[in-house]
Backbone as JSON, one array per atom type, in Angstrom:
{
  "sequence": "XXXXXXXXXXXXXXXXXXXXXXXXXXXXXXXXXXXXXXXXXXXXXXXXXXXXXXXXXXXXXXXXXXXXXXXXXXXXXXXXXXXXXXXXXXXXXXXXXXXXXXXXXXXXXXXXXXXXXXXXXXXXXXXXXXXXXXXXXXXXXXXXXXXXXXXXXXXXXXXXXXXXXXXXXXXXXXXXXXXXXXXXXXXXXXXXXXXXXXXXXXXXXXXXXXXXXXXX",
  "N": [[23.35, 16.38, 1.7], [22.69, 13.36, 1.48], [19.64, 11.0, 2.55], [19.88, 8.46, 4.44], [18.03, 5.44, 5.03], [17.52, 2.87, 7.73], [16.02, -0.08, 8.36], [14.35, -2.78, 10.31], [12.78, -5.27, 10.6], [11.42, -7.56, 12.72], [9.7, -10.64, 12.79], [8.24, -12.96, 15.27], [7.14, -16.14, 16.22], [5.93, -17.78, 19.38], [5.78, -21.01, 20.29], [4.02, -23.14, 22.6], [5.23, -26.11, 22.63], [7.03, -28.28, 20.42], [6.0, -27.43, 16.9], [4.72, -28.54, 14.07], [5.4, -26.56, 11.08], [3.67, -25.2, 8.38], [3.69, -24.7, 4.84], [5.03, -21.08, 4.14], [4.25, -17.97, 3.07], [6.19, -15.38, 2.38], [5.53, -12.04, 1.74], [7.41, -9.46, 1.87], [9.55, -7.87, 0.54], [11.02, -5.31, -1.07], [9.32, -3.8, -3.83], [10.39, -4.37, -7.3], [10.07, -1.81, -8.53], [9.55, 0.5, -7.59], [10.33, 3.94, -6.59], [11.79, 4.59, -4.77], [15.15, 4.07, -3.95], [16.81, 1.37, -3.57], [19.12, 0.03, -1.06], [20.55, -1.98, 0.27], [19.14, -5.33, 0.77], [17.98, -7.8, 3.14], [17.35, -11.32, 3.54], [15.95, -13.28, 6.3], [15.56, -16.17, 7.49], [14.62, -18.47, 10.57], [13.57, -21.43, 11.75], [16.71, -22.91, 11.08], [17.11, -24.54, 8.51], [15.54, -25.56, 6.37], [13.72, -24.9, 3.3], [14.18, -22.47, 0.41], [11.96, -20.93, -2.2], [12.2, -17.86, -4.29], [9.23, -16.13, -5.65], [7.72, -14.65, -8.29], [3.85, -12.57, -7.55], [1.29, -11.69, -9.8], [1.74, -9.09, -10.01], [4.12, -8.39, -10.3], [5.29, -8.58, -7.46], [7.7, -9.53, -5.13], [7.74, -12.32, -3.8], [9.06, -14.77, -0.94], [9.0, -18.1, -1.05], [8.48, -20.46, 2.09], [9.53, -23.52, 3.41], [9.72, -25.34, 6.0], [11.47, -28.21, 7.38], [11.66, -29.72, 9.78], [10.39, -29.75, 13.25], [9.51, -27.4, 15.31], [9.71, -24.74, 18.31], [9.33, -22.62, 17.91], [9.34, -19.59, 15.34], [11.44, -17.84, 13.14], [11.66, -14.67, 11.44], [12.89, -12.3, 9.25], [13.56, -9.26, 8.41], [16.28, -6.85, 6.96], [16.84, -3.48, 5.82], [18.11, -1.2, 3.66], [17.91, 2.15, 2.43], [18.03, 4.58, 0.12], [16.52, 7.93, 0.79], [16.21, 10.19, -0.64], [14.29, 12.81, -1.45], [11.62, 12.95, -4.45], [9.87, 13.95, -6.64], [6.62, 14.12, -7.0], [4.74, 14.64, -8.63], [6.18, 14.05, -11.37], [5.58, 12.99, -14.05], [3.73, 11.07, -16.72], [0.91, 12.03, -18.36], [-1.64, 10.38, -20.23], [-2.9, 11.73, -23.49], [-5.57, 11.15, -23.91], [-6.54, 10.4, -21.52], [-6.53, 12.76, -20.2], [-8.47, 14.48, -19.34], [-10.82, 14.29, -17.42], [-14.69, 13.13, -16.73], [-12.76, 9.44, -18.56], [-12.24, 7.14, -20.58], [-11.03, 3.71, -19.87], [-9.28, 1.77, -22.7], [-9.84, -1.05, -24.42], [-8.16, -3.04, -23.74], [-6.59, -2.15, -21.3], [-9.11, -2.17, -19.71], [-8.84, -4.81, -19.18], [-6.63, -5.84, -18.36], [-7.09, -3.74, -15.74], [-9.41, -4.55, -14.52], [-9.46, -5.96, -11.66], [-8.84, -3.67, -10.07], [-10.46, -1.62, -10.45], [-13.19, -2.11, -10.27], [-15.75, -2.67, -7.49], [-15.92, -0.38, -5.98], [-16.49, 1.03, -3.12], [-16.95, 3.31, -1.65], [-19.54, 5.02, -1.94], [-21.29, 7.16, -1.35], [-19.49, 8.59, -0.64], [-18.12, 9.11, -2.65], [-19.84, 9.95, -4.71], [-20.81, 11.91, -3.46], [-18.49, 14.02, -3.8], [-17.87, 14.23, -6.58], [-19.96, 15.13, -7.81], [-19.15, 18.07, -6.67], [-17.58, 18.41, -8.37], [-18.81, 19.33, -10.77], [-20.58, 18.92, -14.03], [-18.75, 19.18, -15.7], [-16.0, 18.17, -18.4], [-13.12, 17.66, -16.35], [-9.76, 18.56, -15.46], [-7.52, 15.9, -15.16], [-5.16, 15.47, -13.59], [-5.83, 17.39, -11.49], [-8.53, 16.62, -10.82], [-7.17, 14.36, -9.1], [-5.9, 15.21, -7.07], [-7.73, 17.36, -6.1], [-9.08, 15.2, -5.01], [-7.71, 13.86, -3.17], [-7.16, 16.02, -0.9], [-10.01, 16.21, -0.57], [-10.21, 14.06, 0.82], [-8.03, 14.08, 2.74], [-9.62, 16.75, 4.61], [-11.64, 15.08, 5.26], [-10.76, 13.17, 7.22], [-9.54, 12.85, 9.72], [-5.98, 12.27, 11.4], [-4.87, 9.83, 13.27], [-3.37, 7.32, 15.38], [-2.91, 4.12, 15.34], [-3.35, 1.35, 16.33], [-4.61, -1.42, 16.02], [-4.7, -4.35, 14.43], [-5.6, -4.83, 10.66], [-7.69, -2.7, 8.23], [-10.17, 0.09, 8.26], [-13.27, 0.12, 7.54], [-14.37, 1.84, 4.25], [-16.97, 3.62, 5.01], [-17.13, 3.02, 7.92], [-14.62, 4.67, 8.22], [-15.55, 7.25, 7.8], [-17.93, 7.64, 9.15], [-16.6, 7.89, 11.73], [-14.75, 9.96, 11.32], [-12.13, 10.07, 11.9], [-8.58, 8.17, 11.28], [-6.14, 5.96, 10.73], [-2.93, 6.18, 8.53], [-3.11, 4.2, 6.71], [-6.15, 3.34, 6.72], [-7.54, 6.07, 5.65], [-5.68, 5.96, 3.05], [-7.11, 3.1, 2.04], [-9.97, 4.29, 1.94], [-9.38, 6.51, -0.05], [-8.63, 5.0, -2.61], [-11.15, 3.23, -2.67], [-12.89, 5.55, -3.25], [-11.61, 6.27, -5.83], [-11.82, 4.28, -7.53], [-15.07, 4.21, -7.84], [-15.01, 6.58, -9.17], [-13.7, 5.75, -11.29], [-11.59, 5.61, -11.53], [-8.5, 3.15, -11.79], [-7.3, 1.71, -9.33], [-4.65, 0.3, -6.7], [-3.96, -0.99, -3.3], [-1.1, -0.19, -1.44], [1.23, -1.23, 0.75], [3.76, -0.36, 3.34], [6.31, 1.38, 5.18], [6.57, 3.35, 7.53], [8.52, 5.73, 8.42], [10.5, 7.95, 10.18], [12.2, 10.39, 11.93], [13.18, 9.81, 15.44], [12.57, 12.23, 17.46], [10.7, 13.63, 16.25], [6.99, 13.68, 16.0], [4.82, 11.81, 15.33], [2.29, 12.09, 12.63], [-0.04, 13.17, 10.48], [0.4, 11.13, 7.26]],
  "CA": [[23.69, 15.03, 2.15], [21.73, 12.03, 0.68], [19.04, 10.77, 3.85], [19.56, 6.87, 4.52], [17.69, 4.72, 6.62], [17.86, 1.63, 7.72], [14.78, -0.46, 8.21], [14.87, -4.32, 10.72], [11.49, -5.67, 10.56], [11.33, -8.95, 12.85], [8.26, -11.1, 12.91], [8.64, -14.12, 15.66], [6.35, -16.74, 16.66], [6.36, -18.9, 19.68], [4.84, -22.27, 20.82], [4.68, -24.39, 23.8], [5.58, -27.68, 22.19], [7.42, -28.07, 18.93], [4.98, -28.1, 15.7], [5.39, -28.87, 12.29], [5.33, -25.31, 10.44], [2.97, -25.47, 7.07], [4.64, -23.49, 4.12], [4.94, -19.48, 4.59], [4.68, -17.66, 2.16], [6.42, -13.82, 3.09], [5.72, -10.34, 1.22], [8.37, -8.3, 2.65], [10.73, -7.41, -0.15], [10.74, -4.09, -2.02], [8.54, -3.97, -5.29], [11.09, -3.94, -8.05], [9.8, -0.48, -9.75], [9.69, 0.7, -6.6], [11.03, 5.01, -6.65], [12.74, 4.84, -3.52], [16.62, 3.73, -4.51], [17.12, 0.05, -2.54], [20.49, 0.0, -1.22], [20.91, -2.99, 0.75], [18.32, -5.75, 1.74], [18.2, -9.11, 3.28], [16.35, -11.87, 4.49], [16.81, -14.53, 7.0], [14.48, -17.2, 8.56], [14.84, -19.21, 11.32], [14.99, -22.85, 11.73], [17.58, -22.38, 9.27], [16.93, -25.88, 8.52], [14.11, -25.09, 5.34], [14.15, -24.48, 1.7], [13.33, -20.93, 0.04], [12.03, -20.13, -3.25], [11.5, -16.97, -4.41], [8.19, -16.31, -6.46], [6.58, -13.72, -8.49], [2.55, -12.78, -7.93], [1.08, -11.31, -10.99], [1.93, -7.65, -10.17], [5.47, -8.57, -10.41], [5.94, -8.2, -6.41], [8.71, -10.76, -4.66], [7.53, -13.59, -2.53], [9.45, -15.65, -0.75], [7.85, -19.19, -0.03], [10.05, -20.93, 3.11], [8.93, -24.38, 3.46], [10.67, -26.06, 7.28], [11.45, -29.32, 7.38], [12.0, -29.95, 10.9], [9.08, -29.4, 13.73], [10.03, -26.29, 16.68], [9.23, -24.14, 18.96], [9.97, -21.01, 17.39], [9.6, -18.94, 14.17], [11.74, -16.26, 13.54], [11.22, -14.05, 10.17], [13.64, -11.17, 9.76], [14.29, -8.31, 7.11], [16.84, -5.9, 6.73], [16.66, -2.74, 4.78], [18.66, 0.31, 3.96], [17.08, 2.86, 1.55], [18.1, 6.4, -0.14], [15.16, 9.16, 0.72], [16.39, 11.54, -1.32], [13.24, 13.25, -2.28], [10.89, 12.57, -5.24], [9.01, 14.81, -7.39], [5.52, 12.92, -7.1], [4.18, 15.26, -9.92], [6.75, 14.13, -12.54], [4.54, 11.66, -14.25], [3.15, 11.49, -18.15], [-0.49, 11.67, -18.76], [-1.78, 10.06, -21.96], [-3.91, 12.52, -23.71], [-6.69, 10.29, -23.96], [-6.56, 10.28, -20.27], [-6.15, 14.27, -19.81], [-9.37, 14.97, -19.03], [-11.96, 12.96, -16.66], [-14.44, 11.68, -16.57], [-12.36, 8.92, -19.21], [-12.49, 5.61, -20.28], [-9.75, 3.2, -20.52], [-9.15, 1.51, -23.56], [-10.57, -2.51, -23.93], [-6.79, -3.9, -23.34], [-6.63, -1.49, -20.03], [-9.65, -2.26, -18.9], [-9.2, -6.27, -18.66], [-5.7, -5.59, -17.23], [-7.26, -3.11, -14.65], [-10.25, -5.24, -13.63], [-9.24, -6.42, -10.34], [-8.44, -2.4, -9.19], [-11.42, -1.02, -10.77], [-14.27, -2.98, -9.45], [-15.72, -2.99, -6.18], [-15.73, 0.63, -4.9], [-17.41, 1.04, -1.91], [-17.33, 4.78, -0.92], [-20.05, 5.27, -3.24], [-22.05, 8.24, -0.8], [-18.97, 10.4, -0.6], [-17.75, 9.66, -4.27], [-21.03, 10.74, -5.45], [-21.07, 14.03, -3.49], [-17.41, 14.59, -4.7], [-17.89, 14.06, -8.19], [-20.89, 16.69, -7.86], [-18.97, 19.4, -6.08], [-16.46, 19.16, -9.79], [-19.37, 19.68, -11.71], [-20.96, 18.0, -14.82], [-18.48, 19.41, -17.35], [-14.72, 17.67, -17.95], [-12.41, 18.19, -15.69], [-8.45, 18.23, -15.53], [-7.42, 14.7, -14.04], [-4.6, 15.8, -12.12], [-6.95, 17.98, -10.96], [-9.67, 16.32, -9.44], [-6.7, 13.35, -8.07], [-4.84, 16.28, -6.02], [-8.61, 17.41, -5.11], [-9.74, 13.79, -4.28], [-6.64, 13.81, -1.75], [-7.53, 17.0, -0.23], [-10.74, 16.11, 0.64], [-10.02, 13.02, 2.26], [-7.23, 15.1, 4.16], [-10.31, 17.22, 5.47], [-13.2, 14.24, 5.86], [-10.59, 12.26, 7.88], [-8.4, 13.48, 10.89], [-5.21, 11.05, 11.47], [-4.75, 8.87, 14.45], [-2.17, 6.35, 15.53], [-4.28, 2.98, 15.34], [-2.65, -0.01, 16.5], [-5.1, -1.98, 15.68], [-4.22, -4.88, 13.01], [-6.78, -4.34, 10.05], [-8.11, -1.76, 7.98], [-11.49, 0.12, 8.54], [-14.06, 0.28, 5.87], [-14.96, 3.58, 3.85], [-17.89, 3.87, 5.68], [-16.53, 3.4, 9.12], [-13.8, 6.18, 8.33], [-16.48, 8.38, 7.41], [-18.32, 8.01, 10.27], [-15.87, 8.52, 12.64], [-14.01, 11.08, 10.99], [-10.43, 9.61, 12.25], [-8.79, 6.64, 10.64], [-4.72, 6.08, 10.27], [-2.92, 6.25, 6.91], [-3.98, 2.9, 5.96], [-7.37, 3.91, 6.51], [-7.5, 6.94, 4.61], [-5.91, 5.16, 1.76], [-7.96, 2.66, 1.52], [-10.51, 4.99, 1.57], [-8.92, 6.94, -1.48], [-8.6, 3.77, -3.42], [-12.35, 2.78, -2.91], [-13.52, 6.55, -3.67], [-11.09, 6.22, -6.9], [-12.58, 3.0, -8.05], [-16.39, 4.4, -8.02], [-15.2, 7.64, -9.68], [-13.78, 5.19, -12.79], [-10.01, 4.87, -11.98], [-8.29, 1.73, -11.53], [-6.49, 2.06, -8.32], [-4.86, -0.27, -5.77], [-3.51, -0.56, -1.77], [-0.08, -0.74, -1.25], [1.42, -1.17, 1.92], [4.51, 0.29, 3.34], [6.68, 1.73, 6.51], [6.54, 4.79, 8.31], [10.13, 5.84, 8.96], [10.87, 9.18, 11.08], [13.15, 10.69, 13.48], [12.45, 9.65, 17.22], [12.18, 13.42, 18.0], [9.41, 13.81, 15.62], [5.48, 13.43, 16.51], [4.07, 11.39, 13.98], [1.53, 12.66, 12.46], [-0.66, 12.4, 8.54], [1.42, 11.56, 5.76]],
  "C": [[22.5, 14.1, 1.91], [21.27, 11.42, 2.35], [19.12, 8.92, 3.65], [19.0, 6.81, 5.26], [17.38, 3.41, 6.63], [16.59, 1.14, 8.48], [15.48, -2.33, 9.15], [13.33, -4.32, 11.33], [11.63, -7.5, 11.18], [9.63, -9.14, 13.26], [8.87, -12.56, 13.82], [7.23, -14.45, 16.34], [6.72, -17.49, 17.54], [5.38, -19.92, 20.1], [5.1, -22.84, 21.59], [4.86, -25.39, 23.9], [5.68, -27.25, 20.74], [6.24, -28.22, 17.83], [5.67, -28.39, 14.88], [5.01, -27.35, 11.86], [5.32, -25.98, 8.61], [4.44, -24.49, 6.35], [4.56, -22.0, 4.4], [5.03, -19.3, 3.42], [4.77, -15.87, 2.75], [6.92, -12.68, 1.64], [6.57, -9.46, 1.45], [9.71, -7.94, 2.02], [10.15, -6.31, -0.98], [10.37, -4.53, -3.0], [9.93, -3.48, -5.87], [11.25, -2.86, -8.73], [9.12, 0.24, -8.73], [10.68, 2.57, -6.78], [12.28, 5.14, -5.47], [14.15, 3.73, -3.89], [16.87, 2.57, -3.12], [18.54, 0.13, -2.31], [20.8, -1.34, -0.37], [19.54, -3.82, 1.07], [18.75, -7.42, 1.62], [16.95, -10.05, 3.78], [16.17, -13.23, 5.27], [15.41, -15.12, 7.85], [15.04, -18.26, 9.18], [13.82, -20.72, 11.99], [15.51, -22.29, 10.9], [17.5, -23.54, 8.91], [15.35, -25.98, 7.39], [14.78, -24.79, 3.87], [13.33, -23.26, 1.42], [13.1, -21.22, -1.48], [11.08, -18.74, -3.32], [10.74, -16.63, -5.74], [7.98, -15.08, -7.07], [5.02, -13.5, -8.19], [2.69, -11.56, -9.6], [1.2, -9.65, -11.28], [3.57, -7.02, -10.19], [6.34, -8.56, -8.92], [6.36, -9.91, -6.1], [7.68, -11.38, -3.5], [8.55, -14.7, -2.2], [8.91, -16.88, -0.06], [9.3, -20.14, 0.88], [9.02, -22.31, 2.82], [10.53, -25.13, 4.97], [10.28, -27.62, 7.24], [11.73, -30.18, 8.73], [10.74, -28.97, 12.27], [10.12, -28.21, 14.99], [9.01, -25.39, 16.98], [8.77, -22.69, 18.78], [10.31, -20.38, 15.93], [10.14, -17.83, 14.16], [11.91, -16.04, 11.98], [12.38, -12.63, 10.06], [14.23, -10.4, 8.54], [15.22, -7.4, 7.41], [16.94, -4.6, 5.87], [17.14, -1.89, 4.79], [18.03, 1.08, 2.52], [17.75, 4.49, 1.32], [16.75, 6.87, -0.46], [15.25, 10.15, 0.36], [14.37, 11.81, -2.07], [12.98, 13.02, -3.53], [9.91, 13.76, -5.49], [7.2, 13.93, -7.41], [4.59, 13.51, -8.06], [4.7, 14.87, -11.16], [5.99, 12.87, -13.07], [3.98, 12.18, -15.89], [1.65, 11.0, -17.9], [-0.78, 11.5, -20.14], [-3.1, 10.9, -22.0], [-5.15, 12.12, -23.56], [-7.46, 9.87, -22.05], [-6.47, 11.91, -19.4], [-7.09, 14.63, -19.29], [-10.56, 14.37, -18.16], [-13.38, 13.78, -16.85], [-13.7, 11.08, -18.17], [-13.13, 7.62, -19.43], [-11.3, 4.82, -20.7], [-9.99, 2.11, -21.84], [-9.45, -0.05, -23.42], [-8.98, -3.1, -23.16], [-6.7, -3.09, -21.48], [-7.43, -1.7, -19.13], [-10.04, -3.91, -18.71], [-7.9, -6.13, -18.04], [-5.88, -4.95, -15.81], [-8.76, -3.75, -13.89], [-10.21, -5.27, -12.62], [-9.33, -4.79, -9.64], [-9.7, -0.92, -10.21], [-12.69, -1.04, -10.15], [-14.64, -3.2, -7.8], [-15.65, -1.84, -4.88], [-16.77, 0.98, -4.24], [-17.89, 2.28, -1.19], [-18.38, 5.56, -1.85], [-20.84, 6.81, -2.63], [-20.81, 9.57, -1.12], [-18.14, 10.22, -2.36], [-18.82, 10.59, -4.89], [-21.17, 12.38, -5.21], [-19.26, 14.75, -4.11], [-17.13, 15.26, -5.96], [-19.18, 15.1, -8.42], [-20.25, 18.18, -7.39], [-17.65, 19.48, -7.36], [-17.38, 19.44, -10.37], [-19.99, 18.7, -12.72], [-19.32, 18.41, -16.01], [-16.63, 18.67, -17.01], [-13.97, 18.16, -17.29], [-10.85, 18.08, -16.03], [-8.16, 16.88, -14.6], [-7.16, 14.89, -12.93], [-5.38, 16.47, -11.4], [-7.85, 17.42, -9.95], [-8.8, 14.62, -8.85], [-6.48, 13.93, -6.66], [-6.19, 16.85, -5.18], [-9.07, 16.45, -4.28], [-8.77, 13.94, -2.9], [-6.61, 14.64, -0.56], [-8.74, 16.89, 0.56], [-10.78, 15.21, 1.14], [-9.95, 13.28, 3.45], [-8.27, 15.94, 5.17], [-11.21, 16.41, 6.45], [-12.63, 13.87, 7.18], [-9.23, 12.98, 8.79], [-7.31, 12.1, 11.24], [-4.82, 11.06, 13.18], [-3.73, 7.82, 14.16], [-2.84, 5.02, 15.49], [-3.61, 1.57, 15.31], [-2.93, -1.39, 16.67], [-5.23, -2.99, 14.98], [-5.52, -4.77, 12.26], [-6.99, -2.73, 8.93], [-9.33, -1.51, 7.93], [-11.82, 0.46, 7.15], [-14.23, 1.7, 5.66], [-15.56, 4.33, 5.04], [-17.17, 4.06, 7.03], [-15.7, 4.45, 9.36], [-14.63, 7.0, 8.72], [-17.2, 9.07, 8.37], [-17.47, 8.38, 11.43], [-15.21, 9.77, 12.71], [-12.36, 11.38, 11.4], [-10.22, 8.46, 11.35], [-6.97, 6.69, 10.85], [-4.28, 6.15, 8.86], [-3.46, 5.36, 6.14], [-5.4, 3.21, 5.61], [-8.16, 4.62, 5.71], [-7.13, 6.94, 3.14], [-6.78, 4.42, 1.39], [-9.54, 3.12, 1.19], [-10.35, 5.51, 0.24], [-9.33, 6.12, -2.65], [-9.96, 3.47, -3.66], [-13.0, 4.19, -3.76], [-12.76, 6.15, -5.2], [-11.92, 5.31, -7.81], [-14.16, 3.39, -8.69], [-16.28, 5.72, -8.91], [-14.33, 7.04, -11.11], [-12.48, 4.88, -12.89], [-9.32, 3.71, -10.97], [-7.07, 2.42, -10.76], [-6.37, 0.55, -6.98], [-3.94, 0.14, -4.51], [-2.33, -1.18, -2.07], [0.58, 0.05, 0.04], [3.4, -0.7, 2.35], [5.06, 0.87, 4.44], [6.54, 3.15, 6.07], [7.92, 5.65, 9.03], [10.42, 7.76, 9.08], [11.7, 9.2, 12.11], [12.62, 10.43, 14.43], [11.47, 10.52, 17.49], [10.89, 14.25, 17.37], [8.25, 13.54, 15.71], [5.14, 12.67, 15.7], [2.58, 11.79, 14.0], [0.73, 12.28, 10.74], [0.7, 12.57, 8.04], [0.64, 11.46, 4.27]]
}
């Protein structure tokens, strides 16, 4: 039996005298190339009394900008979502030969497209001892991604963190807890300093009641 689930994400604001409400601009639609099979979504803002368009940014993800034309008390923001979780192979994936083996380098066209998610990695203490405990000699990629992930999974113990924010490398590190966010963005920074162009993408947490949450 195919696993749905249904997803209602409200965001509301209120105020104690009507304002004027600037433009919004709201992230909250599935990435188009996106694995998980979209089966229904919506999206509704309140005044209803506003104009929408919806935008591309440059990674092809949906924005919708609202713009209200009428001043209130009250913002209300509101998605809908239903989704098939039929499982995913997260191994099925092509590696270009040229890429089979790390360390790599990407190619000039790759590496002005991957700028932005290359640059800037910050976990540079525990990349360094990482990238020493593979060795000097090439490695298999998949290889040292599936190890990179592993030792995160050990450095960093998961916590519930209800916090808004994400903590830095460092701060993970030291603590040795972090939530998933955390630990990704961790990943992502270690990735970056070890040469691959990697970025954060954000995302729900959807489980049975009766279930603990726990790492994913």
């Amino acid at each position: 039996m195919t696993p749905i689930a249904s997803l209602r994400h409200t965001t509301r604001y209120s105020y104690s005298v009507p304002v004027d409400l600037g433009p919004h601009v709201v992230r909250l639609r599935p990435t188009p190339y996106c694995r998980t099979l979209i089966l229904d979504y919506a999206i509704s803002a309140s005044p209803t009394d506003h104009f929408v368009n919806w935008l591309q940014d440059p990674n092809g993800n949906w924005m919708a900008r609202y713009v209200f034309t009428q001043p209130t008390d009250t913002l209300l923001i509101e998605v809908q979502l239903s989704v098939d979780l039929t499982p995913v192979n997260p191994f099925d994936f092509f590696v270009r030969e040229d890429a089979a083996t790390w360390p790599f380098s990407y190619d000039a066209d790759l590496r002005l497209e991957l700028g932005a998610y290359t640059a800037g990695g910050s976990a540079d203490a525990f990349a360094a001892a990482f990238a020493s405990e593979l060795g000097r000699g090439p490695t298999n990629t998949v290889e040292v991604l599936t190890s990179l992930n592993r030792r995160v999974h050990e450095a960093v113990g998961y916590e519930i963190r209800e916090e808004p924010g994400v903590q830095e490398p460092e701060h993970t590190l030291a603590r040795g807890t972090g939530s998933c966010r955390d630990s990704a963005w961790l990943l992502v920074q270690a990735l970056r300093q070890l040469g691959f162009g990697a970025r954060f993408v954000s995302g729900y947490l959807i489980q049975a009641p009766d279930i603990v949450a726990g790492p994913t």
